[in-house]
NULOGU-828651 format. One record per residue (C-alpha): residue number from 0; residue in three letters; z, y, x. Coordinates in nm, 3 decimals. Each point is the difference from the previous one (the first is absolute). Layout:
% residues N
+-----+-----+---------+---------+---------+
|   n | res |       w |       v |       u |
+-----+-----+---------+---------+---------+
| NUM | Ala |       Z |       Y |       X |
...
+-----+-----+---------+---------+---------+
% end
This chain:
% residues 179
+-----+-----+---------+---------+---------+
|   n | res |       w |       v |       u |
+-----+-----+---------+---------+---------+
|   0 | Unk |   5.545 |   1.907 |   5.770 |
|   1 | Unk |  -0.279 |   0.168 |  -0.059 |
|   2 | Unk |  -0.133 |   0.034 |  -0.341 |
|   3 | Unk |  -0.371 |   0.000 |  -0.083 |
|   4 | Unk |  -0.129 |   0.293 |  -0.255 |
|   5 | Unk |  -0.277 |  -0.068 |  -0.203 |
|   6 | Unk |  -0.284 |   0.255 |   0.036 |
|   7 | Unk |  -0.095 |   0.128 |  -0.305 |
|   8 | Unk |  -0.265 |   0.275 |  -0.007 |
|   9 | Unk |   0.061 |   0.397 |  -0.135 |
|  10 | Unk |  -0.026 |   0.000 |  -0.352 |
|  11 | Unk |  -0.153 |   0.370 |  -0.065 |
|  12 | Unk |   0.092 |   0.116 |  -0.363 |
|  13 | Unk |  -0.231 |   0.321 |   0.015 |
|  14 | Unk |  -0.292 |  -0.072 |  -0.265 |
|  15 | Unk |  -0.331 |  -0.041 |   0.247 |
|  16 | Unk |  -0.373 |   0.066 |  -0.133 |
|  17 | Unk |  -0.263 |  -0.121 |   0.273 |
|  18 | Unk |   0.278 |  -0.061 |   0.209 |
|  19 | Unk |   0.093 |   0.390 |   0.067 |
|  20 | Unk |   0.352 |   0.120 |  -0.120 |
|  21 | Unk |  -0.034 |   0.167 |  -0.377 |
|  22 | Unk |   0.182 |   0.276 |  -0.068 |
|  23 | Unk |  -0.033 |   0.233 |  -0.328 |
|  24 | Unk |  -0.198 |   0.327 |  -0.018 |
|  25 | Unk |  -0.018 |   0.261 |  -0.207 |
|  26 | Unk |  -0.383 |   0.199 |   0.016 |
|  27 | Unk |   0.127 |   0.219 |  -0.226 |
|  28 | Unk |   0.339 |   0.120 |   0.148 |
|  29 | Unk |  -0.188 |   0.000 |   0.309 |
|  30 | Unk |  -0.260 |   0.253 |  -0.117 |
|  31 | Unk |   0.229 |   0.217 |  -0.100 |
|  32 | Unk |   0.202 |  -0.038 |   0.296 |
|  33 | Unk |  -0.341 |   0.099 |   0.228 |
|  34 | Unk |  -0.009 |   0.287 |  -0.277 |
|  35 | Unk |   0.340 |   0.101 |   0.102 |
|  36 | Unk |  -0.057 |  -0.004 |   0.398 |
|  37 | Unk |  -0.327 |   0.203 |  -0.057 |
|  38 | Unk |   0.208 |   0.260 |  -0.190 |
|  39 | Unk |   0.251 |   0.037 |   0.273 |
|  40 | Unk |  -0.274 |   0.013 |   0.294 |
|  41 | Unk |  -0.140 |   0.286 |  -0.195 |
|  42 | Unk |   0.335 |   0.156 |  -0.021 |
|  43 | Unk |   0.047 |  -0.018 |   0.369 |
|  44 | Unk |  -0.304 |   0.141 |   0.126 |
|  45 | Unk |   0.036 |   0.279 |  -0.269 |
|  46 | Unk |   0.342 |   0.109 |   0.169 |
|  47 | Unk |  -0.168 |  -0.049 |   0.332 |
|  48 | Unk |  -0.302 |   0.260 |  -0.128 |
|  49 | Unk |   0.233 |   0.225 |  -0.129 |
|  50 | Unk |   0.223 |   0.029 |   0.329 |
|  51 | Unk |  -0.320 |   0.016 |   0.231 |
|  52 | Unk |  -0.085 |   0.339 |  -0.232 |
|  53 | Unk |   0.313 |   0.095 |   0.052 |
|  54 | Unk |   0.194 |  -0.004 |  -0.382 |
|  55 | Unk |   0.298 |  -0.090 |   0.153 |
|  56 | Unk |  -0.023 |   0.231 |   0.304 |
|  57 | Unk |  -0.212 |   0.123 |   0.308 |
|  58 | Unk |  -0.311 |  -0.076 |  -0.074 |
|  59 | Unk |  -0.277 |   0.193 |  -0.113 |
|  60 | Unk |   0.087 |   0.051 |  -0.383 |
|  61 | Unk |   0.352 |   0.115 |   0.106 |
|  62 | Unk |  -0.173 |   0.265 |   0.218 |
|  63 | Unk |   0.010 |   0.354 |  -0.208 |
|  64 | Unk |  -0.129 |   0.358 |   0.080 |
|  65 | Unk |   0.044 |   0.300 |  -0.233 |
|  66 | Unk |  -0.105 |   0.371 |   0.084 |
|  67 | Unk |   0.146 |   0.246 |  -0.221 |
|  68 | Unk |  -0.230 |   0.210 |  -0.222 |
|  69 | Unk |   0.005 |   0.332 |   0.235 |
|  70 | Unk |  -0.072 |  -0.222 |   0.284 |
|  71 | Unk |   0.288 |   0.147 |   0.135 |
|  72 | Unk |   0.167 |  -0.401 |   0.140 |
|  73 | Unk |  -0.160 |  -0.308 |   0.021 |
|  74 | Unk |   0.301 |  -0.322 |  -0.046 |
|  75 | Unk |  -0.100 |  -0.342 |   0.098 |
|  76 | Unk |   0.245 |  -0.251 |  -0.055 |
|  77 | Unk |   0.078 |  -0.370 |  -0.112 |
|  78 | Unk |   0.001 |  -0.015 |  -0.354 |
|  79 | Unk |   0.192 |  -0.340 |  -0.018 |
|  80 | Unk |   0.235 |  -0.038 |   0.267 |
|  81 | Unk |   0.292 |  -0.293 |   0.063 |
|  82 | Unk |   0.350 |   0.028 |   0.003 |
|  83 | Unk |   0.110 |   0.147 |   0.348 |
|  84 | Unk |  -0.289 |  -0.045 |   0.165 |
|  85 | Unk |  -0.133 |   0.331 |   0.202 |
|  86 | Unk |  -0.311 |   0.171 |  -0.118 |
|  87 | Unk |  -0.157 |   0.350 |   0.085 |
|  88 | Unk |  -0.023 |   0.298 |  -0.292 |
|  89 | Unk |  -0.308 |   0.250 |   0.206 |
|  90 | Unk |  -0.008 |   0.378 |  -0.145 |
|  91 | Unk |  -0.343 |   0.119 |   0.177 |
|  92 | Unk |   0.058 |   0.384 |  -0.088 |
|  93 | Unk |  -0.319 |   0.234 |  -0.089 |
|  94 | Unk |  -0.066 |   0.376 |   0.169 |
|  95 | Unk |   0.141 |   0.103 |  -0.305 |
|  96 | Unk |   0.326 |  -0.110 |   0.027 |
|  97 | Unk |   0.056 |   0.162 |   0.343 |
|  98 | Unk |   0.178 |   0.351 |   0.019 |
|  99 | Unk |   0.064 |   0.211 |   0.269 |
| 100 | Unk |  -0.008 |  -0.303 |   0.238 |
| 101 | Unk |   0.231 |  -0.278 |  -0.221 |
| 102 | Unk |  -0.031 |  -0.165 |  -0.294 |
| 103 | Unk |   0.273 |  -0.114 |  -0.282 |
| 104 | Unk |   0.014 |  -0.351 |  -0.174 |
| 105 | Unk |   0.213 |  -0.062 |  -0.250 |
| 106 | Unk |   0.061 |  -0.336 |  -0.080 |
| 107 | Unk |   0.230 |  -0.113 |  -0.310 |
| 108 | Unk |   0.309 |  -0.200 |   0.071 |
| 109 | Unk |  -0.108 |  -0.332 |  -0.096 |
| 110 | Unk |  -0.188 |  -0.021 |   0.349 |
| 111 | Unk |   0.324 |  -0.028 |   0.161 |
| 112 | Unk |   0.189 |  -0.169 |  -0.267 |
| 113 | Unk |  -0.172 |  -0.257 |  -0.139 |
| 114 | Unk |  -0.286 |  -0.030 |   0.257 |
| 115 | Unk |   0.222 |   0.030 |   0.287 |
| 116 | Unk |  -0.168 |   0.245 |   0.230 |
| 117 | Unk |   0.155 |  -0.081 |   0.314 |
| 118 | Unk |  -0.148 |   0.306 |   0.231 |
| 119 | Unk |  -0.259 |   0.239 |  -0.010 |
| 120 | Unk |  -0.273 |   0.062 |   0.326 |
| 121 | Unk |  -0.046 |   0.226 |   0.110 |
| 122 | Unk |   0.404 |   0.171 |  -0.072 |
| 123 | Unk |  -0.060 |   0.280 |  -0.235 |
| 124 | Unk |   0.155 |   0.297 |   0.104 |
| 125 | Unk |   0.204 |   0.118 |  -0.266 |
| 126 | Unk |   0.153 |  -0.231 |  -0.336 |
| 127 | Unk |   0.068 |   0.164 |  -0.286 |
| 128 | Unk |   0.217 |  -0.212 |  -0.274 |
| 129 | Unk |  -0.136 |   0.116 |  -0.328 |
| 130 | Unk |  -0.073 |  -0.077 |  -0.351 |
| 131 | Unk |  -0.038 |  -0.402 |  -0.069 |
| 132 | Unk |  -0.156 |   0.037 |   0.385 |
| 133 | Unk |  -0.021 |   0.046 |   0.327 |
| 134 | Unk |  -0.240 |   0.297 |   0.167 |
| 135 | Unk |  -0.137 |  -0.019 |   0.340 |
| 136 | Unk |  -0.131 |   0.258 |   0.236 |
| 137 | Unk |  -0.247 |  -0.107 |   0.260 |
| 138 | Unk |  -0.140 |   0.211 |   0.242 |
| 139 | Unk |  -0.400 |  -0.052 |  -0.006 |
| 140 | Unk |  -0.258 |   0.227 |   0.182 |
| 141 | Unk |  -0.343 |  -0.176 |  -0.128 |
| 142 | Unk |  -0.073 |  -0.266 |  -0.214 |
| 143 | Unk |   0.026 |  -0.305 |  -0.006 |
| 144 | Unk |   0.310 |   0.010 |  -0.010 |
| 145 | Unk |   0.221 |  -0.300 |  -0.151 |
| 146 | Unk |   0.378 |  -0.133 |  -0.015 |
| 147 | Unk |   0.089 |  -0.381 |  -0.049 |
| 148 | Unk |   0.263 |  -0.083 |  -0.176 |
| 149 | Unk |   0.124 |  -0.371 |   0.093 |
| 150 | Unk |   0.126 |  -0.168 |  -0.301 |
| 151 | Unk |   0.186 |  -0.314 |  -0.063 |
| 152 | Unk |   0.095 |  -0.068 |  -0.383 |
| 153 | Unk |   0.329 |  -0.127 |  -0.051 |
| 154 | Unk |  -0.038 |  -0.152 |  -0.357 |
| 155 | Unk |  -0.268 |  -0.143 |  -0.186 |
| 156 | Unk |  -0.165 |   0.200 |  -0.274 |
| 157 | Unk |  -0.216 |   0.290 |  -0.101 |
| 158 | Unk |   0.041 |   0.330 |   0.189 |
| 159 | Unk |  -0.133 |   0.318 |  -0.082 |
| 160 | Unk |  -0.020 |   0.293 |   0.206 |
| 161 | Unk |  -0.178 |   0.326 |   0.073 |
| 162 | Unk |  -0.118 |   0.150 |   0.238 |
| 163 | Unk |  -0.105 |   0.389 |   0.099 |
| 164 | Unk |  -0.054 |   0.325 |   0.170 |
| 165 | Unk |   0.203 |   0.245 |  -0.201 |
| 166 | Unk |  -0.241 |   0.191 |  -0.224 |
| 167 | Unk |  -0.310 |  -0.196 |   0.030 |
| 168 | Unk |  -0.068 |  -0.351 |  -0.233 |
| 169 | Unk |   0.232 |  -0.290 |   0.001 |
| 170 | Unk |  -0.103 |  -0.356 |   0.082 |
| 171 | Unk |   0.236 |  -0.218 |  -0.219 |
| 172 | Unk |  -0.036 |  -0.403 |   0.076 |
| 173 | Unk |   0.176 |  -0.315 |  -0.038 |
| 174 | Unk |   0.070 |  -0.276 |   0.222 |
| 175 | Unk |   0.057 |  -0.369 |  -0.145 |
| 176 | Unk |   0.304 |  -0.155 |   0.236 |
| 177 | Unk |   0.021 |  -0.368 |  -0.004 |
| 178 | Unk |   0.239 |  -0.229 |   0.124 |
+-----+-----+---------+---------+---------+
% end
């Protein structure tokens, strides 16, 4: 047997004005809410700025030359590097620097320690293991003559090292290492 429903229409209990759905708003909490998003958006494109120039690495602030005060080397390296990733140290060496067909660099021990050199081009020819350092001997005819040493931090930090051609002017620098 079938039995007969009655139809009885959908009873809607949400309050209506001009028969549109009302719900509750807030202008003020909404204000500050637009506030809020416009102080994020400016937060984002400020990191995006600052990693186009290069603050956190390879870019053009990160880029760093420094020729010592004899004008006896020129270094160019990345100031702020990241966390084993590779980067080049460049030691352009002056006419001063080369003797009797080579030149020396000595290089103190936190460029292999803590900025991870992991070889030197061209091969120097003799190492010498010395105080707090390491000292090369190239051989070099005519300048320009340069060595690269390829680096790859292992840590995050600051690194300090120095760099030199025994008896002329140091070049002492730091590199920022982030994760």
């Amino acid at each position: 047997m079938a039995q007969a429903f009655a139809e009885k229409p959908v009873e809607d209990s949400v309050a209506k004005v001009n028969n549109e759905v009302a719900v509750g708003e807030d202008l003020e909490f909404q204000r500050k809410w637009w506030k809020f998003e416009r102080g994020v958006w400016i937060v984002f494109y400020l990191i995006l700025l600052l990693d186009v120039l290069g603050f956190f690495g390879r870019g053009w602030v990160a880029k760093k030359e420094i020729i010592a005060t004899d004008g006896s080397i020129d270094v160019k390296f990345e100031r702020i590097e990241r966390t084993s990733t590779p980067s080049i140290l460049t030691v352009k060496f002056g006419s001063s620097a080369i003797q009797h067909g080579e030149v020396e660099l000595y290089t103190s021990g936190s460029v292999v320690k803590e900025l991870g050199a992991q070889r030197v081009v061209p091969s120097p020819k003799t190492t010498t293991l010395g105080q707090d350092g390491l000292t090369y001997t190239f051989p070099a005819t005519t300048p320009p003559a340069s060595v690269e040493f390829a680096l790859e931090p292992t840590g995050p930090g600051i690194r300090h090292f120095v760099v030199q051609v025994p008896g002329f002017a140091p070049v002492k620098a730091d590199i920022a290492v982030v994760p």
